[in-house]
N, C-alpha and C positions, 0 to 999 in steps of 0.2 A: 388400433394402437399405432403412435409413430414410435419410428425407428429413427436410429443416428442419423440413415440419410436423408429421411424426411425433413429434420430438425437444422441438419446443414442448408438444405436448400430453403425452408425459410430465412436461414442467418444471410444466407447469400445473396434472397432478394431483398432481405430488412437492408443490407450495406452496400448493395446499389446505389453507388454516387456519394456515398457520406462515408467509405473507408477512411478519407483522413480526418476526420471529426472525432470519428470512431475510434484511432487510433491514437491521435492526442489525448483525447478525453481518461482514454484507459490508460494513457504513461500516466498522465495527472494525478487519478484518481491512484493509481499504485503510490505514487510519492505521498498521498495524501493533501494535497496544497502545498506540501512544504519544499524551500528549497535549502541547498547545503553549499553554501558557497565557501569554495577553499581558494587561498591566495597564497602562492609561492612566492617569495621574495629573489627574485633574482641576482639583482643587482652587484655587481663587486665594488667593493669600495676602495677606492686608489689612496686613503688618506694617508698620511705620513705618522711612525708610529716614534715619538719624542722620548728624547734621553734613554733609547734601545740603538741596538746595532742593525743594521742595515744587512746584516748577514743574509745568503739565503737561508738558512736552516730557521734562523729567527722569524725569519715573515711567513717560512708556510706552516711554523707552528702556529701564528697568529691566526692564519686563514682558517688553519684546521678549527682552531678553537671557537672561531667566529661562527664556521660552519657548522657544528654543532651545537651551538647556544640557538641559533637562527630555525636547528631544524627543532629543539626543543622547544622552541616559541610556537611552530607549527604545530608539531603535535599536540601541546593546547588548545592551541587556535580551535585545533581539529574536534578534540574531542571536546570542548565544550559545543562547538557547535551540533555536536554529534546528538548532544546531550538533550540542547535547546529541540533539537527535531523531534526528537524520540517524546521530550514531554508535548509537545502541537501537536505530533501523529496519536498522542494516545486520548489527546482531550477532543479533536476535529474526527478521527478516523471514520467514527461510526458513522455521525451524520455523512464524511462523504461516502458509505455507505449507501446511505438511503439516498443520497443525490445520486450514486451509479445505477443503483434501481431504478429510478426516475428516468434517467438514462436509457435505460435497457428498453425498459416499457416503452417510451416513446418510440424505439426504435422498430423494435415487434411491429407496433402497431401503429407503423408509416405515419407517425404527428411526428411536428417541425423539432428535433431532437438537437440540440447545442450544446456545446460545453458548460453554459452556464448553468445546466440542470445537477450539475456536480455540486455544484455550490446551493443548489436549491433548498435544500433542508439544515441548513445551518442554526437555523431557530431552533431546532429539535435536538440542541447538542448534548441536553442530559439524557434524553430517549436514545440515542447512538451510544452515548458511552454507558448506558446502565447496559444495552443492548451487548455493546462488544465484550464488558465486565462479566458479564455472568455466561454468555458464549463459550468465552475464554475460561473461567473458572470451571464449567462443568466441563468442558474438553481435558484439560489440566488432571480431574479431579477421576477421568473414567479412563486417563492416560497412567495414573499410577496402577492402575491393574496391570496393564500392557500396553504397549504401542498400537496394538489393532485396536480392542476399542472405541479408544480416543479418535483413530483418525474417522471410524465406524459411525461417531457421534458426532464428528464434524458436519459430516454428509447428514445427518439427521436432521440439525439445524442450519442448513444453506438456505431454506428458502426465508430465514426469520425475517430479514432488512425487506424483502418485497413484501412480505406479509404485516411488518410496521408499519411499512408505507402506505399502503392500501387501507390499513385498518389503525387510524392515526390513537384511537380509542382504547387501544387494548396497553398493556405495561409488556415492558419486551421480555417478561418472562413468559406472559399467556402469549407472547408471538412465539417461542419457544416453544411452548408445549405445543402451538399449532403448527408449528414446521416439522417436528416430531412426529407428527399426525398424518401432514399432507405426505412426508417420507417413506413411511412405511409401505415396506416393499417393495421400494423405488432409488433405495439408495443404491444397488449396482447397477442399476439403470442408466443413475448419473452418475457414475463412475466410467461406466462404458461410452456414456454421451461426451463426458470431458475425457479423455481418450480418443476419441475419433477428433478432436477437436484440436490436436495436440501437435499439429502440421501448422495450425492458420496461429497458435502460440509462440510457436518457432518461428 
């Protein structure tokens, strides 16, 4: 049987040489593909304000007013774009799922591992999101009992996305029921392995 540190020293000669590949690929893969671009408007505007007074008191009520019309256009800005993300990560997530699997494995198993295995299963976008849907629903669903549970049943189904990806054949709930399976017994295991892990996350 390995232990935590047996399982470090493999990681540590799987990313021999390929830590920033490694490292990119998993900001990526966290954002999902997507990116959030926020634009602050700078700018002061020197124009001249017609048939007003010239006062001070006049002009930095005008600024003040300008400045919060300006940030209320931001925080639109913002949260549509917020919004735009949130529906990409929830239609792309899973497949990049299976492409960080693709990832990982390569990785383990010393083949030529690149970023663009993130993107590799992108074909498979209803297998990812049927995948992530029902993950997330029965977590949700064994979370109203209690908060341990739910996180209990997380761990249950961690290995689903390597186990779709391996077994392109199966519908991601029988990957389900077989992550469930492969778990058993083994979810403090991985609990203690991602914990010893929790330095090289940092």
């Amino acid at each position: 049987m390995k232990y935590a540190e047996d399982f470090r020293a493999i990681a540590r000669n799987a990313l021999r040489g390929k830590w920033p590949t490694a490292v990119l690929t998993g900001f990526i893969a966290s954002l999902m593909g997507a990116c959030i671009a926020t634009a602050g408007d700078g700018g002061s505007s020197n124009s001249s304000s017609s048939n007003r007074g010239s006062t001070t008191a006049i002009i930095q009520d005008f600024r003040a007013t300008e400045f919060w019309e300006n940030f209320g256009t931001i925080i639109m800005i913002g949260i549509a774009l917020l919004v735009v993300w949130l529906i990409v990560t929830i239609v792309i997530s899973g497949a990049g799922k299976l492409g960080y699997a693709t990832f990982n494995l390569k990785m383990v198993d010393h083949k030529n591992a690149s970023l663009s295995d993130l993107f590799s299963q992108f074909h498979r976008l209803w297998d990812g999101f049927c995948m992530n849907f029902l993950m997330g629903l029965y977590t949700i669903l064994w979370s109203l009992l209690f908060i341990i549970p739910g996180i209990i049943k997380s761990y249950s189904y961690s290995m689903t996305p390597y186990i779709l990806l391996e077994h392109p054949e199966m519908s991601p709930n029988r990957a389900i029921t077989e992550s469930k399976i492969m778990m058993s017994g083994n979810k403090w295991r991985l609990f203690c392995l991602e914990f010893s892990f929790i330095g090289w996350e940092l």
